[in-house]
C-alpha positions as CSV (number, residue, x, y, z in Angstrom):
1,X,0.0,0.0,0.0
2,X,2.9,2.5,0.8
3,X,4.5,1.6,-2.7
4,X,1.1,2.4,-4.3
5,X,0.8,5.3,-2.0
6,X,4.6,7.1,-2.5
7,X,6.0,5.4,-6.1
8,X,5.0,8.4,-8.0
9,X,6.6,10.8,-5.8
10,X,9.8,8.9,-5.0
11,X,10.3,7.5,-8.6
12,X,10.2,11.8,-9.0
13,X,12.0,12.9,-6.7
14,X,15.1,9.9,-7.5
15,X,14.9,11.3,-11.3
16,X,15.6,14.8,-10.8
17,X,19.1,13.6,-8.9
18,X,19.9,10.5,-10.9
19,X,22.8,11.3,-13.2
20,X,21.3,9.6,-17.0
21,X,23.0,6.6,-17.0
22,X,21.2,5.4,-13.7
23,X,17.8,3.8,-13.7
24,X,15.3,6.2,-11.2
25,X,13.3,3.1,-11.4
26,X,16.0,0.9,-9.8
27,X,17.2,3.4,-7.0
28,X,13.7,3.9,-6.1
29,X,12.9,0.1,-6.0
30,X,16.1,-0.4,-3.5
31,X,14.5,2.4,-1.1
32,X,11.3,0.7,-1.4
33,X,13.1,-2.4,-0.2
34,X,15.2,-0.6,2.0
35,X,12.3,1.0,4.1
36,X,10.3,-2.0,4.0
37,X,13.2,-4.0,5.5
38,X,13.7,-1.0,8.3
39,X,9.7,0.0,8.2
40,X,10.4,-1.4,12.8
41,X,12.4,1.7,12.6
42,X,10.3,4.7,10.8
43,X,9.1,6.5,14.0
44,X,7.6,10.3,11.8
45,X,4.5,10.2,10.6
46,X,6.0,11.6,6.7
47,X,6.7,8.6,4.9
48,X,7.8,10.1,2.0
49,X,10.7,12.7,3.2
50,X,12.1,9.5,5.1
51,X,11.8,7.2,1.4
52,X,13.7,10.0,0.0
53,X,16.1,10.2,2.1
54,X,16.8,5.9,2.0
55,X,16.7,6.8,-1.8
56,X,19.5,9.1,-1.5
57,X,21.8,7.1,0.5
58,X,20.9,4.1,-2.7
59,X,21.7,6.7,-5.3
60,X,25.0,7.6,-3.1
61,X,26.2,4.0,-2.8
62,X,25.6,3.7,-6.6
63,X,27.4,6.4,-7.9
64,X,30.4,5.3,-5.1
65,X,30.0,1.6,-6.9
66,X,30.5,3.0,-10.2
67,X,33.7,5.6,-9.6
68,X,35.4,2.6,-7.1
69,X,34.5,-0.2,-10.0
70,X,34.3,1.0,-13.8
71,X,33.3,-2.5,-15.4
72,X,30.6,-2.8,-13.4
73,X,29.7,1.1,-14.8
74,X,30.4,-0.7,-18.3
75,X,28.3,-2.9,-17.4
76,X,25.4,-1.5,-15.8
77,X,25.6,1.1,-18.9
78,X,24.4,-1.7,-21.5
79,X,22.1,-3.3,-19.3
80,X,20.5,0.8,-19.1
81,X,20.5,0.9,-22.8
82,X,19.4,-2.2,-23.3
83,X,16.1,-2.0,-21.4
84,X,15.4,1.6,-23.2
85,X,15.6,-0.1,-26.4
């Protein structure tokens, strides 16, 4: 219900920071599973701002992946083309 509620807004708000060879779809997917796997320990009542900020620390992590491991970059870059294809 919370993925039906937020994905809209979150898959948003991850586009607008995601450089364009990153999926907004993915990084938002991982925040969704993120959250859900931490939900014990959401104590606000805004769901969203909290998503965001799950989705940020995803989107950081990738972007760290990517600079520490170019193959996988080269690798994640065909996959990316592929599916827009």
């Amino acid at each position: 219900m919370v993925v039906a509620a937020q994905q809209r807004a979150l898959r948003a708000w991850v586009a607008r920071w995601c450089a364009a060879d990153i999926d907004p779809d993915d990084i938002a997917q991982r925040a969704f599973v993120a959250g859900y796997c931490s939900l014990a320990r959401f104590s606000g009542t805004a769901i969203l701002p909290w998503l965001c900020t799950i989705a940020r620390h995803e989107l950081l992590a990738e972007l760290k992946l990517r600079l520490r491991h170019p193959e996988v970059r080269n690798q994640l870059d065909q996959t990316h083309q592929n599916r827009r294809q």
